[in-house]
C-alpha positions in Angstrom: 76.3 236.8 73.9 76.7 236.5 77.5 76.8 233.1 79.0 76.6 232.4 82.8 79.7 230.8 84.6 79.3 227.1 85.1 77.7 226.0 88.2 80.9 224.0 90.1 79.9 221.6 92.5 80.8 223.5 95.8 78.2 226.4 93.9 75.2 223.1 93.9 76.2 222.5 97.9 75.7 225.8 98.7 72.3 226.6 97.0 71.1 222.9 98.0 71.9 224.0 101.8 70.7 227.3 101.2 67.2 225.8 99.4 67.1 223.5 102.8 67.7 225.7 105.2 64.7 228.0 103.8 62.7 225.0 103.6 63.0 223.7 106.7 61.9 227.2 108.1 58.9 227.6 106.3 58.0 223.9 107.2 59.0 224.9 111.3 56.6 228.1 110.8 54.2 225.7 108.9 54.3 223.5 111.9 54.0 226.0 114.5 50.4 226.5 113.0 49.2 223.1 112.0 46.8 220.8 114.0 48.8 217.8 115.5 47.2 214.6 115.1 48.4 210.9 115.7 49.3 209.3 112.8 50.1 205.8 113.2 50.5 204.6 109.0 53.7 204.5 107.5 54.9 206.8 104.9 56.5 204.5 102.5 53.1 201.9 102.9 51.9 203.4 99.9 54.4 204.4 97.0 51.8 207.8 96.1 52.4 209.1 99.7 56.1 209.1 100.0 57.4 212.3 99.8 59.2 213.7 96.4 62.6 213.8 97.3 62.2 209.9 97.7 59.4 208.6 95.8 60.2 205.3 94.1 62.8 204.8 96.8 63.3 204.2 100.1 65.1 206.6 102.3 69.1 206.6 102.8 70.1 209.4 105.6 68.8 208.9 108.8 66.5 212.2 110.2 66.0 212.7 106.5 62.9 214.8 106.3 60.0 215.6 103.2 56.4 215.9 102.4 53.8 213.3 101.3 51.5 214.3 98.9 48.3 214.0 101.5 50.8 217.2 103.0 52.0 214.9 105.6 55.7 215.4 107.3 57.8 212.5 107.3 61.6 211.7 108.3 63.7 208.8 107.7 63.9 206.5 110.7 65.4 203.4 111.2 63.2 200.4 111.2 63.6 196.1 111.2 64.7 196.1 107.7 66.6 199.0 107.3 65.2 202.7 107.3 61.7 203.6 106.4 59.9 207.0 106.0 57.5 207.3 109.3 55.2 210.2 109.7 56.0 212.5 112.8 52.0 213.9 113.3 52.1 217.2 111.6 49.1 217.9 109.0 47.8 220.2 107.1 44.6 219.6 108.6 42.8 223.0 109.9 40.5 221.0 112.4 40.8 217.4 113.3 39.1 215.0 111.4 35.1 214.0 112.3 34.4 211.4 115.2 32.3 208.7 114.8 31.6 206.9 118.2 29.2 204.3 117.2 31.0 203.0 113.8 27.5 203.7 111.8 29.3 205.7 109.4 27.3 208.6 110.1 29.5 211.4 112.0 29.2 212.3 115.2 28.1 215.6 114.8 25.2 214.9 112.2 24.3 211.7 113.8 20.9 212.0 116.0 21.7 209.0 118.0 26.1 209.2 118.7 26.4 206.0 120.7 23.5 203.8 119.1 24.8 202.0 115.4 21.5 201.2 115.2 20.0 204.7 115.3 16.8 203.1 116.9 14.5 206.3 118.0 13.7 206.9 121.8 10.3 206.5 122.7 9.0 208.4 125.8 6.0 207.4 128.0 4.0 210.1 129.6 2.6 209.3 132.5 0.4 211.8 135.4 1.0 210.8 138.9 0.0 212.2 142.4 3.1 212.8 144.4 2.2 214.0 148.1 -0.2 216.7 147.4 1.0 217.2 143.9 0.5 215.8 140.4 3.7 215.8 138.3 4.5 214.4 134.9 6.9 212.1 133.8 8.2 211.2 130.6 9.6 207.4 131.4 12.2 206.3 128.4 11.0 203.0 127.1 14.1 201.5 125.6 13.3 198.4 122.8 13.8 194.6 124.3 15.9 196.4 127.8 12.5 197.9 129.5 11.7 201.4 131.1 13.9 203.3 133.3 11.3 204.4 136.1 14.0 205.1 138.7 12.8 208.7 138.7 9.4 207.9 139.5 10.1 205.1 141.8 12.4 207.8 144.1 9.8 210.1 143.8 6.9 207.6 145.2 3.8 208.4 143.2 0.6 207.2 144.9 -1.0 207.0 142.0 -0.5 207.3 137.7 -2.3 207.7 134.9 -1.5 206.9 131.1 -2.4 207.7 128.1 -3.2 204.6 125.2 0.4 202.6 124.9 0.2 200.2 122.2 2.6 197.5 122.8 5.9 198.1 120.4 8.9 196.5 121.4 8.9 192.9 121.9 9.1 193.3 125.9 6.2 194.9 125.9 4.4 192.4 123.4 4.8 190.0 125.9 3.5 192.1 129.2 0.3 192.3 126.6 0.2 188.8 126.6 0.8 188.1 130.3 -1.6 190.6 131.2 -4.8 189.2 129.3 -5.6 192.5 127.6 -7.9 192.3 125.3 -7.2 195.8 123.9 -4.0 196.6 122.3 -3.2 198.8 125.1 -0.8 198.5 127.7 -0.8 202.0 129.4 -2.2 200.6 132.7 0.4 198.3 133.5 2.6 201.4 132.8 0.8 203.1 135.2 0.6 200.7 137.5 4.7 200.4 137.1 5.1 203.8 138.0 3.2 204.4 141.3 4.8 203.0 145.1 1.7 202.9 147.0 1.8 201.2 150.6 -2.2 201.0 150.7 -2.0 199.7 146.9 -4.8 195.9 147.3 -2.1 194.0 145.3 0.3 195.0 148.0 -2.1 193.8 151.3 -0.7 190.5 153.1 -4.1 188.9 152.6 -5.2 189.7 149.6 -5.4 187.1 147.3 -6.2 188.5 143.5 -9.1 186.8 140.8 -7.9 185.0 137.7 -7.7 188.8 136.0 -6.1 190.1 138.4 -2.9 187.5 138.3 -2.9 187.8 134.6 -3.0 191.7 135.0 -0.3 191.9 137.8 1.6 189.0 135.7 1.6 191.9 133.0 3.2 194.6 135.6 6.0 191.9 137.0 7.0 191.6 133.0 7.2 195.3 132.2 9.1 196.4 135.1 10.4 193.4 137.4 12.4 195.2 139.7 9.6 197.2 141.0 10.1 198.0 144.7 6.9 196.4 145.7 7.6 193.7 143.1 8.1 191.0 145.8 4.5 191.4 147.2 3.0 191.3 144.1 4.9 187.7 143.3 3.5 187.0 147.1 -0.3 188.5 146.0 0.1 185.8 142.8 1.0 183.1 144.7 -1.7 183.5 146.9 -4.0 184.1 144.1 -3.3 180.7 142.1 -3.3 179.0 145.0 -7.4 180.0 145.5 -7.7 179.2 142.1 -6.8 175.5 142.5 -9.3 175.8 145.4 -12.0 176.9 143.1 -10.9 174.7 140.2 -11.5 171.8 142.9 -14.9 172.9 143.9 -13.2 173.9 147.4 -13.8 177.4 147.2 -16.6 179.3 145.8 -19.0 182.4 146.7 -23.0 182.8 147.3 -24.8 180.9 145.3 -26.6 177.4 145.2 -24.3 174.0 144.6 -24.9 170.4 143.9 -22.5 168.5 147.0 -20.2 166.5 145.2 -20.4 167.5 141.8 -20.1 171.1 141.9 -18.5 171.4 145.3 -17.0 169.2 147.3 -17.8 168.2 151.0 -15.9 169.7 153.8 -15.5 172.6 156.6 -15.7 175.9 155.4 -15.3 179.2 156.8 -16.2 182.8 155.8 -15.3 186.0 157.5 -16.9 189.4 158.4 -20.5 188.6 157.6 -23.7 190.8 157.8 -27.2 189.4 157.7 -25.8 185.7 156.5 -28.0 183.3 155.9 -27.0 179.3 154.9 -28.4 175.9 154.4 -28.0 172.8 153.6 -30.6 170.6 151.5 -31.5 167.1 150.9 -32.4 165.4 147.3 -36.1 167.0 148.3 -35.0 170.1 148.5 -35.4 170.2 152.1 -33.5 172.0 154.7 -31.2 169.8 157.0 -29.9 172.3 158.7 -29.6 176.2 158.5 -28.3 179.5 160.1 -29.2 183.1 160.4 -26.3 185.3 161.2 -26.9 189.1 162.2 -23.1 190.0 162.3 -19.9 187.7 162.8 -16.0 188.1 162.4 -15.9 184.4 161.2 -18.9 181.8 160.2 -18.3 178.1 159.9 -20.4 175.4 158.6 -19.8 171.9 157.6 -21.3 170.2 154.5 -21.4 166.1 154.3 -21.5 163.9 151.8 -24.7 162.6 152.2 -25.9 166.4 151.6 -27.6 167.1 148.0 -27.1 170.9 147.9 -25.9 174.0 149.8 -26.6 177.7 149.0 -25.9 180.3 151.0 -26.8 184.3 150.9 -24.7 187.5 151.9 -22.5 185.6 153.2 -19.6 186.0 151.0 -16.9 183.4 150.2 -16.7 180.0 151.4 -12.9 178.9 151.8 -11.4 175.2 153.2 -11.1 175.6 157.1 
């Protein structure tokens, strides 16, 4: 029977080089081909990832090299304590591992919204506006509790925009509904009215000085887009217009119509401007005229009303205001 010669221990050296040398060529072609990626984690961290040459022990040669099981490369390198197995960023890895940018757990590449964890959906409002001496749409991004983005439309300076119905969503726009006195649960004016620049715009005319509905509505506007570039004038236009309401409130400003002095409105000068065909009076506890006027045409008309007067009324002649 034929029996091999023993293996002597210069015959173990030789293969054991020989065995390394053809490993560490196939793992340098291996290499060559792999995708490099940053690995940070240490080898020897967990016992099932150190390599086989040294698993259940640490490594004892420095630039000692082997495999995890995960197919990772790893050498021996000194550390604090001693050495310690560190990876050296060669995997097996055919194509580096999926990004996920906004930490939802959802990767990057099947996640409809990459940088929102939330995954909130965008909602678009269309809105139809006359630009020069053309209409163009514009689909203005409403973005929850943050407001829209109308820098496009503002740069483009619509005259004029339309909406369709917006029903108030996001909790911004909740409360432009509520500033605004809507009834309805739509807000697609005040969009509208946020999306066009227009110099000739009322709510934009130095004297102007908007009704009770019309401060509530433009109260709406400031709330859904407060940096609008005519923002300032409506905050003017407001001011003006609470101000006349205090008037009225006080019985110190008021339009055509008949009055009881002192209980309905107060005694003073007043003055009303740009008149056709106005016609005034003032009465006494008979019903009597005390005095009167007849005015064809007139930039301004003044009249004063005493105390001792019982009523006033007055006809075409538009609003009465405090000299």
């Amino acid at each position: 029977m034929f029996s091999p010669p023993p293996l002597t221990m210069d015959r173990v050296k030789q293969h054991t080089r020989r065995g390394a040398r053809i490993g560490l060529a196939v793992l340098a072609l291996f290499a060559a081909t792999a995708t490099v990626a940053t690995i940070t984690a240490d080898a020897d961290d967990d016992p099932s990832d150190a390599p086989p040459p040294a698993h259940g022990k640490p490594c004892t040669t420095a630039a000692e090299s082997g495999r995890t099981a995960n197919g990772v490369v790893v050498r021996c390198r000194p550390a604090d304590d001693g050495l310690k197995w560190w990876a050296e960023g060669i995997s097996t890895l055919t194509e580096p591992p999926p990004t996920d940018r906004d930490h939802d757990g959802i990767n990057d590449d099947r996640d409809e919204f990459p940088d929102d964890p939330h995954n909130t959906p965008r909602r678009f409002i269309r809105l139809t506006c006359q630009v020069g001496d053309d209409t163009r749409g514009f689909d203005i991004e409403a973005v929850p509790d943050k407001g829209a983005d109308f820098t496009a439309i503002w740069a483009a300076k619509a005259t004029s925009c339309d909406s369709d119905t917006v029903a108030p969503d996001s909790a911004l726009e909740q409360k432009a509904h509520k500033a605004s006195g809507y009834e309805e649960p739509d807000i697609g004016t005040l969009y509208s009215i946020c999306g066009q620049v227009d110099p000739d715009d009322v709510y934009v005319d130095a004297g102007f000085a908007p009704s009770r509905e019309q401060i509530a509505e433009i109260s709406g506007a400031l709330t859904l887009c407060a940096t609008h570039p005519q923002a300032k004038k409506w905050r003017q236009a407001v001011k003006r217009g609470q101000a006349d309401a205090k008037l009225e409130a006080d019985g110190r400003l008021f339009p055509d119509g008949t009055y009881l002095v002192r209980k309905e409105i107060k005694p003073g000068t007043y003055v009303t401007t740009d008149v056709k065909d106005c016609y005034w009076e003032r009465q006494n506890r008979s019903g009597e005229i005390i005095d009167n006027n007849f005015v064809p045409s007139a930039r301004r008309v003044q009249v004063t009303i005493r105390s001792s007067d019982y009523g006033f009324m007055s006809e075409r002649c538009g609003q009465w205001r405090p000299a």
